[in-house]
C-alpha positions as a LaTeX table, in Angstrom:
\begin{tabular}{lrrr}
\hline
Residue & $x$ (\AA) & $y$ (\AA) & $z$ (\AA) \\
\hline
Unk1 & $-11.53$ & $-7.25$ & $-23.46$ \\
Unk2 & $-13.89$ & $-9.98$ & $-23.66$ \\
Unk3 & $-14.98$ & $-11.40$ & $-20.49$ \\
Unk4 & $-14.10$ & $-15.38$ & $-20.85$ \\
Unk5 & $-15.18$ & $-18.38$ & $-18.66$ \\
Unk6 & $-13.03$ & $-18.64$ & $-14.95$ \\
Unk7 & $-11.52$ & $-22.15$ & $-16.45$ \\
Unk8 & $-9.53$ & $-22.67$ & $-19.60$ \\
Unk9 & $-9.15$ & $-26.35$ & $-20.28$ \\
Unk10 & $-5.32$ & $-26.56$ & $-21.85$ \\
Unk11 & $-3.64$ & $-29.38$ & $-24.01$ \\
Unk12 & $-2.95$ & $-32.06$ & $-22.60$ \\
Unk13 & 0.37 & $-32.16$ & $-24.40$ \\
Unk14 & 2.89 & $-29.58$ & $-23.05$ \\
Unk15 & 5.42 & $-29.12$ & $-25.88$ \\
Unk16 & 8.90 & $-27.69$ & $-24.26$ \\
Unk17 & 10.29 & $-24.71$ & $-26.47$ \\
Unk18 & 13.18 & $-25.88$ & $-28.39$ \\
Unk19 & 13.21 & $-29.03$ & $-27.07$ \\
Unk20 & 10.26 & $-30.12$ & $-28.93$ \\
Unk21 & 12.11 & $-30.60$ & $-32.09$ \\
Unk22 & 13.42 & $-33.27$ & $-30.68$ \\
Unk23 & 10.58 & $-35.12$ & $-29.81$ \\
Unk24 & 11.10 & $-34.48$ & $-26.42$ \\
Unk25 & 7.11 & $-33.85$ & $-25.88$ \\
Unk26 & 5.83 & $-34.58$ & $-22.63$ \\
Unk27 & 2.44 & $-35.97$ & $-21.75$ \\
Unk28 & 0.67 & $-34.67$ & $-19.26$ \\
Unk29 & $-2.92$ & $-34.78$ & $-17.45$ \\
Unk30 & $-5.32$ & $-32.10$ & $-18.40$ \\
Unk31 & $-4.17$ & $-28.58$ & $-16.94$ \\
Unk32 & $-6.45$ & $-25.92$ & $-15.98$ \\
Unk33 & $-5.56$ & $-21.91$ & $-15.47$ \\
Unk34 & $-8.00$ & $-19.50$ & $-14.92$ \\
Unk35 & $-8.62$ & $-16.05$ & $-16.58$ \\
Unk36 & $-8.25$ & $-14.38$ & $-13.32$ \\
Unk37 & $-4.95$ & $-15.91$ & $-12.50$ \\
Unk38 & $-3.38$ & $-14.90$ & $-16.04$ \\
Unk39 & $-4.75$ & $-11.13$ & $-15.52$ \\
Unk40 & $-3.49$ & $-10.76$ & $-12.16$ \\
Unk41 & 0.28 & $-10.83$ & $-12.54$ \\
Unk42 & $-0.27$ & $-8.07$ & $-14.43$ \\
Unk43 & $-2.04$ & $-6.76$ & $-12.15$ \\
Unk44 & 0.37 & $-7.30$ & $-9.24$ \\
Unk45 & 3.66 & $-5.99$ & $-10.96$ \\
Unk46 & 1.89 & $-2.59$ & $-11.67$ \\
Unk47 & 0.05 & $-1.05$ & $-8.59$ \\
Unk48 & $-1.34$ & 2.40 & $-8.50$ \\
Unk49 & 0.88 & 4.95 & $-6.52$ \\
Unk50 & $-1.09$ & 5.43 & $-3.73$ \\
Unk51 & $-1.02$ & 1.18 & $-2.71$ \\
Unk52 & 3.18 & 1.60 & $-3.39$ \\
Unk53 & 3.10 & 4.09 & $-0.90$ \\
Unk54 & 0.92 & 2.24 & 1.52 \\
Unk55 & 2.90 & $-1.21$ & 1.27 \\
Unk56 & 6.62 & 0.86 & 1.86 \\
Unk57 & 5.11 & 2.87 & 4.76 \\
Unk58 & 3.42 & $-0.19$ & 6.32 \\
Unk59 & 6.91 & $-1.37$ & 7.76 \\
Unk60 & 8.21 & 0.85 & 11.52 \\
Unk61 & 11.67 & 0.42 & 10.17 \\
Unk62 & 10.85 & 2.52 & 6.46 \\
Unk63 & 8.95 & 4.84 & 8.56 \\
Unk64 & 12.21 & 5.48 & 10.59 \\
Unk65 & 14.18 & 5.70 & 7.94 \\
Unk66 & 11.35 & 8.62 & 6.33 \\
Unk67 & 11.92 & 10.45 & 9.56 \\
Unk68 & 15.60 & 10.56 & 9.47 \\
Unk69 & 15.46 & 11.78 & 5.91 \\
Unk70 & 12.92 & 14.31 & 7.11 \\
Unk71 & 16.20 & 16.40 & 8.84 \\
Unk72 & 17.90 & 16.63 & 5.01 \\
Unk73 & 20.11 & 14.44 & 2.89 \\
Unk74 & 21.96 & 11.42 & 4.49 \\
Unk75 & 24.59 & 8.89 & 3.34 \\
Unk76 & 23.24 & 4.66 & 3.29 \\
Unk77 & 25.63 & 3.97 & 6.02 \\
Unk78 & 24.18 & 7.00 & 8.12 \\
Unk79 & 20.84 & 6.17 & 8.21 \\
Unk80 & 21.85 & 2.75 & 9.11 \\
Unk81 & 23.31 & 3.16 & 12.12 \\
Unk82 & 20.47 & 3.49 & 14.71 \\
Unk83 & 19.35 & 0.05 & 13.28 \\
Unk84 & 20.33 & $-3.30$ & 14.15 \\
Unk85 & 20.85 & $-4.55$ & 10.66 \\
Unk86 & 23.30 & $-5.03$ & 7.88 \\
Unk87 & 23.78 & $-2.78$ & 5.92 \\
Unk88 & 22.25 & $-4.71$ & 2.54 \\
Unk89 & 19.14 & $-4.88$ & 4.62 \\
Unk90 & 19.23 & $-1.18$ & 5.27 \\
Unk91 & 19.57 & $-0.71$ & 1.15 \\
Unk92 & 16.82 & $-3.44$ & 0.62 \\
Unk93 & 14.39 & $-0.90$ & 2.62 \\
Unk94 & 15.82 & 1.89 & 0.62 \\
Unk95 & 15.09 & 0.06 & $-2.74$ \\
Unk96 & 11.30 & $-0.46$ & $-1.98$ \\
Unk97 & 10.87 & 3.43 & $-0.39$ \\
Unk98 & 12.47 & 4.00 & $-3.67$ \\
Unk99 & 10.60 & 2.26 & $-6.08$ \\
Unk100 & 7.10 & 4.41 & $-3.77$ \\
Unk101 & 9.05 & 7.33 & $-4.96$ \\
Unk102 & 9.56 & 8.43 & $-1.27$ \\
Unk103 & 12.96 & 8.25 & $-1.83$ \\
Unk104 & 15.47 & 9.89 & $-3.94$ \\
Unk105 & 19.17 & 9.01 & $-3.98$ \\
Unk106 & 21.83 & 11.00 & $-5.58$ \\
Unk107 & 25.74 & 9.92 & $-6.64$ \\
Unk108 & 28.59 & 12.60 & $-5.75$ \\
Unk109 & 31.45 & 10.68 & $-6.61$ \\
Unk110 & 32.16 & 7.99 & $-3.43$ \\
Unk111 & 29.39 & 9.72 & $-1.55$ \\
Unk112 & 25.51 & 8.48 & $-2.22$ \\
Unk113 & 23.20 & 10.37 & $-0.94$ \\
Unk114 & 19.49 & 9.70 & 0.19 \\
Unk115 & 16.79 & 12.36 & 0.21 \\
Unk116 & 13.37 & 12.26 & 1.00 \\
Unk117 & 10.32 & 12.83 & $-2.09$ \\
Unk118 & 7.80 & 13.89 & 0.29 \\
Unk119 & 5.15 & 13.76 & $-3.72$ \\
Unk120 & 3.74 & 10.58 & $-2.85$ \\
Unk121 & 3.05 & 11.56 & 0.57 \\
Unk122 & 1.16 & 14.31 & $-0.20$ \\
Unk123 & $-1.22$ & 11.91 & $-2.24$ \\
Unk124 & $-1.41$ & 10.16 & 0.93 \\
Unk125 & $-2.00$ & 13.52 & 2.77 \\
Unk126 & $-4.77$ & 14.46 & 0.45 \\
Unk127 & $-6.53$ & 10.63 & $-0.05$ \\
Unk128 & $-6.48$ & 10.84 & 4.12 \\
Unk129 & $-8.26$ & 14.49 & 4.03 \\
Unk130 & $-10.96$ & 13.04 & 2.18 \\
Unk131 & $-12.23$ & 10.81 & 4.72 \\
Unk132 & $-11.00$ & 13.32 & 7.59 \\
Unk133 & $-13.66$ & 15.61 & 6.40 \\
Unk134 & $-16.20$ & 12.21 & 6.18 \\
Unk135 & $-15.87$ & 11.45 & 9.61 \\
Unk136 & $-15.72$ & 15.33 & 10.91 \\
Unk137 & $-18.71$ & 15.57 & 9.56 \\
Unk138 & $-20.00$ & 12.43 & 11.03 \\
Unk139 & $-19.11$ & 13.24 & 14.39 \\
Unk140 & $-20.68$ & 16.73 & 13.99 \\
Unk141 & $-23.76$ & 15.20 & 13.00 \\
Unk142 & $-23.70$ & 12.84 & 15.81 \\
Unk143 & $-22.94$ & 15.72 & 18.25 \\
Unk144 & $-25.92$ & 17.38 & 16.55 \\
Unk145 & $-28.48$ & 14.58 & 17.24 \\
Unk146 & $-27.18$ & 13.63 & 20.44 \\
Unk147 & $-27.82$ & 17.32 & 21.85 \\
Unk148 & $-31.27$ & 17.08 & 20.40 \\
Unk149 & $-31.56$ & 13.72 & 22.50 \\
Unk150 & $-30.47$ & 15.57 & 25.83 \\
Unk151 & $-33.04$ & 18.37 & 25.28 \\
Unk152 & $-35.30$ & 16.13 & 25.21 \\
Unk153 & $-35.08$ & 14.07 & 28.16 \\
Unk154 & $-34.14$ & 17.23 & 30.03 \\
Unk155 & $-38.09$ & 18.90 & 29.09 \\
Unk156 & $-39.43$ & 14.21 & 29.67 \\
Unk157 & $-37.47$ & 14.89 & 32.75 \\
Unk158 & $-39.16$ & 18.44 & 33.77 \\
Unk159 & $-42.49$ & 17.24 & 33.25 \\
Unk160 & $-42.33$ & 13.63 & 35.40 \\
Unk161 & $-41.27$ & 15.50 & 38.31 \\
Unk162 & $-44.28$ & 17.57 & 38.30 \\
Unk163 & $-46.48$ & 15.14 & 37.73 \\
Unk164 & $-44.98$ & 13.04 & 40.48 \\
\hline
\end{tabular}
């Protein structure tokens, strides 16, 4: 796709669907959308798994409600009751755990149960390990140079005192 200038000058007439057939046209000043802001709704409506994840475990109460599903499958109305909520708030966080794909639910007749889908947590698991080995190896470096450092001063250190 073409890269195309930030501003798009539009009409200034703005005709309204249907409507316009019967002269119903409305006049308007000059109207400006950018590029950027047409692209990014597309954009926003279709993040990558990994930032799904990240946005439905970034709330305590979804984390909770992982943890309780950790111990096997539970009913809506089970996991809701250490929380101080309704119940259509409870099944609002369940929608958007859901949607991550860290949450499956099931239908046995009356009954609906929740389980966890511990997939996209393993992504996170394994995107995480990545920068655990970084900063392991950071640190080892560090401890590396900083033991170099101490040897040092230790043999500065010998040889002031003797010529002190």
């Amino acid at each position: 796709m073409p890269v195309r200038n930030a501003w798009i000058r539009v009409s200034s007439k703005i005709r309204l669907g249907s409507e316009c057939e019967k002269g119903l046209d409305r006049e308007s000043g000059p109207m400006y959308l950018t590029y950027r802001l047409n692209t990014m709704s597309a954009l926003l409506s279709t993040p990558d798994r990994l930032s799904s994840t990240f946005a439905a475990l970034a709330d305590p109460t979804r984390r909770a409600i992982l943890a309780r599903l950790a111990s096997g499958e539970v009913s809506v109305t089970e996991i809701a009751a250490p929380f101080e909520m309704s119940l259509p708030a409870v099944s609002k966080h369940l929608k958007v755990l859901e949607r991550a794909g860290l949450v499956a639910r099931g239908r046995d007749a009356q009954w609906r149960p929740c389980r966890l889908s511990a997939g996209p947590l393993r992504d996170v698991a394994d995107w995480v390990e990545r920068y655990r080995r970084f900063w392991t190896e950071s640190f080892d470096r560090l401890d590396e140079y900083l033991g170099e450092v101490q040897k040092k001063e230790k043999k500065d250190g010998r040889k002031r005192r003797k010529n002190g």
